[in-house]
C-alpha angles and dihedrals in degrees: 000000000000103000088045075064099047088048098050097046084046109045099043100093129102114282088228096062099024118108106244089202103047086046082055097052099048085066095041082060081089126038096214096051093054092047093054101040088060091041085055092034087055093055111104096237093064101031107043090173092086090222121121120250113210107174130043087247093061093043083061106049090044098048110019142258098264089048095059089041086061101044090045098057092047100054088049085053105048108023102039108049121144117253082253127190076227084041088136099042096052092046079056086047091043102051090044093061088041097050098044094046083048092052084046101061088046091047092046090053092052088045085055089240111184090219103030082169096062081060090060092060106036093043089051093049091054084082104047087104087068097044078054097053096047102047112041104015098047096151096057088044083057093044085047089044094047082049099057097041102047115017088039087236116163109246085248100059094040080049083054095047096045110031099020096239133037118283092253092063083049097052087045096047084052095038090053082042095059091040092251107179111272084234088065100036095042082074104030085091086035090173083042108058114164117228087239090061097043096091102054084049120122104206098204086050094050106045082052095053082046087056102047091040084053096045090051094054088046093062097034093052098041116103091199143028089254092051098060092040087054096052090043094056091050082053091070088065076077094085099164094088103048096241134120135199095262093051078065090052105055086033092059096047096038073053095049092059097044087063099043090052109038104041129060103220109091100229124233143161137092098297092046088054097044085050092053098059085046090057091040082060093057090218090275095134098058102068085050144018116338097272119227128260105277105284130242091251092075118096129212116272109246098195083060095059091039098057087048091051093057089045087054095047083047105058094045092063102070124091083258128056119192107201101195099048090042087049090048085055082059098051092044090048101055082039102061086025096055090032076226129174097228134357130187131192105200121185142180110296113211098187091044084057099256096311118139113251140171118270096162138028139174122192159022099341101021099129079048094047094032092060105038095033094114119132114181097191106210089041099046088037079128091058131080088237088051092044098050093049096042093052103031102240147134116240122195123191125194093165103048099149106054119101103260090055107032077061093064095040115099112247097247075058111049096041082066102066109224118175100201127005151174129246104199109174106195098219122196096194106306103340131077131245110169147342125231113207128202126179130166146093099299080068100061097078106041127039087202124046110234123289092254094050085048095060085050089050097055090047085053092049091046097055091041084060096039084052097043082046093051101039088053094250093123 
């Protein structure tokens, strides 16, 4: 976090009066994230010249100073995260700085800002307070998270009980503590705003960092697609701004695929996930009536799982496989492929003795799944995970919540609700070495995915077990 800091504080003078060559030389700092700020400067959707920049100077002076702030802080966001104990907490955190100060600048265009860019930035730093959290207090996260869950507590009143004041007062504390520009931490609290920052505001920047802000917290905090498309709607009540549910919509998905296409990280985590059905649904439920959740009737998209099937291909033929992030390709693919509510791609885990645990997870309840997946064959026989394992087989519910089977269900499963799911064991010979689970609406009307998914789904099981084989996980 701290050189999202140094390049905040630094970059945010005026291009006119900034030196071109000092800002440089705070990103060449660090190899990769020079390398990466050109690789993303040369795409066509940020460098419409057509000529080629080849240092970060030039990069500047083509682009613009806000443009490679922005990029800059992204990349150190999402691509160079610790590997962190709250590893998957502060990615949550993370994305959800990245995406909302993404929506923003789309937001701010529409909204004929004269500085998108600065709504990059002060939309983004709204959730430092979280980053925060996650990363350094993660036993009072944990104590925030338990509240909500199980006591129905806002995020903001569990943030009060346990902290003493909401998280934004805590990211703008921080952020006056560690010098941040007053053009950045006059927004960082935006339904807060001190009297002593009121005159430096600008109002139209400040109702689009509210909504964004707004439109962050919506999806974060639905538990279904209707849901967010519900508490979006009832955003373009917000009419300063010029904005209307639908505009979210297509700005969170428009903001999906730039990040799937211009860092190198696969995203994952619960708000990721959350962001990717609301972008399945196309936004066509938020002009009108809250639409329902996607029928039975609908089938898997094969060119999903196709293309899937040819990255991952792709990426195990290089002298290098990463397993995680090859194993994160998977769980995206049957994801978007299935249109499921949650996947997991669970694998032998060495240091779990053996046992099969989640590495990857897409959802609704991925953090939840991601942390209690865990099947130890021999000692769940008696549940539907152990049995699938133990015998080899694919099982496939469409009942799942009635009594006979909810008693077979382990209990991080069935907490989760799911009406129909799939049972994959990943088998290298005899033995097995992982268990993929599906579950979702696709799912209700079938026990089997189509022939020509199947076929997808044993390539995918095969490589799993070729890359667990080569990587020594097996």
């Amino acid at each position: 976090m701290g050189q999202c800091v140094e390049i905040v504080k630094n970059l945010s003078g005026s291009g006119a009066t900034a030196d071109i060559h000092e800002i440089a030389g705070i990103i060449l700092k660090d190899i990769s994230l020079t390398t990466r700020v050109l690789q993303i400067a040369n795409s066509i959707e940020y460098n419409r010249s057509g000529k080629r920049i080849v240092t970060v100077s030039q990069a500047i002076m083509v682009l613009g100073l806000a443009p490679i702030r922005s990029i800059a802080y992204s990349i150190l966001l999402l691509e160079q995260l610790p590997n962190h104990a709250q590893a998957e907490h502060i990615r949550n955190a993370c994305l959800m700085s990245v995406m909302g100060g993404s929506l923003a600048r789309m937001i701010a265009e529409k909204a004929k800002l004269e500085d998108p860019e600065q709504g990059f930035i002060t939309a983004a730093f709204t959730q430092l307070g979280k980053i925060l959290l996650a990363t350094f207090l993660p036993a009072e996260q944990r104590d925030m998270i338990r509240m909500v869950r199980e006591e129905g507590k806002t995020e903001e009143e569990a943030s009060k009980l346990v902290l003493g004041l909401r998280m934004e007062q805590l990211g703008k504390q921080i952020g006056e503590f560690l010098n941040l520009p007053t053009s950045v931490t006059s927004y960082m609290d935006p339904f807060n705003v001190s009297d002593r920052d009121l005159p430096q505001i600008d109002r139209k920047l400040l109702q689009v960092t509210m909504l964004t802000h707004r439109a962050c917290r919506a999806v974060a905090c639905a538990k279904s697609v209707a849901e967010m498309e519900e508490a979006l709607r009832s955003l373009s009540q917000f009419k300063e701004s010029g904005i209307n549910g639908l505009d979210l919509a297509r700005g969170f998905r428009n903001v999906v695929q730039e990040i799937g296409k211009f860092y190198a990280v696969r995203p994952s985590g619960e708000f990721w996930s959350k962001a990717m059905l609301l972008c399945q649904s196309d936004g066509k439920g938020i002009a009108q009536a809250p639409v329902p959740e996607p029928s039975a009737s609908r089938t898997p998209d094969l060119q999903v799982f196709q293309d899937g099937v040819l990255m991952a291909t792709e990426m195990m033929s290089g002298d290098e496989i990463n397993l995680n992030q090859l194993l994160s390709v998977i769980a995206e693919t049957i994801y978007l492929g299935f249109k499921a509510r949650n996947v997991v791609v669970a694998v032998k885990d060495l240091e779990q003795g053996g046992a099969i645990a989640a590495q990857a997870a897409y959802g609704l309840h991925a953090v939840q799944l991601r942390e209690s997946f865990v099947v130890r064959p021999e000692l769940d026989a008696g549940l539907l995970t152990g049995m699938a394992l133990l015998n080899g087989k694919d099982i496939a519910i469409d009942n799942a919540q009635e009594t006979h089977i909810l008693e077979h269900l382990p209990t991080w499963i069935a907490t989760t609700e799911p009406a129909a799911f799939l049972l994959l064991p990943i088998m290298q010979g005899e033995v097995p070495v992982g268990l993929l689970y599906i579950d979702g609406p696709l799912l209700d009307a079938s026990s089997k995915a189509p022939p020509e998914v199947q076929r997808e789904l044993k390539i995918i099981r095969k490589e799993i077990v070729l890359a667990l084989r080569l990587t020594g996980h097996s």
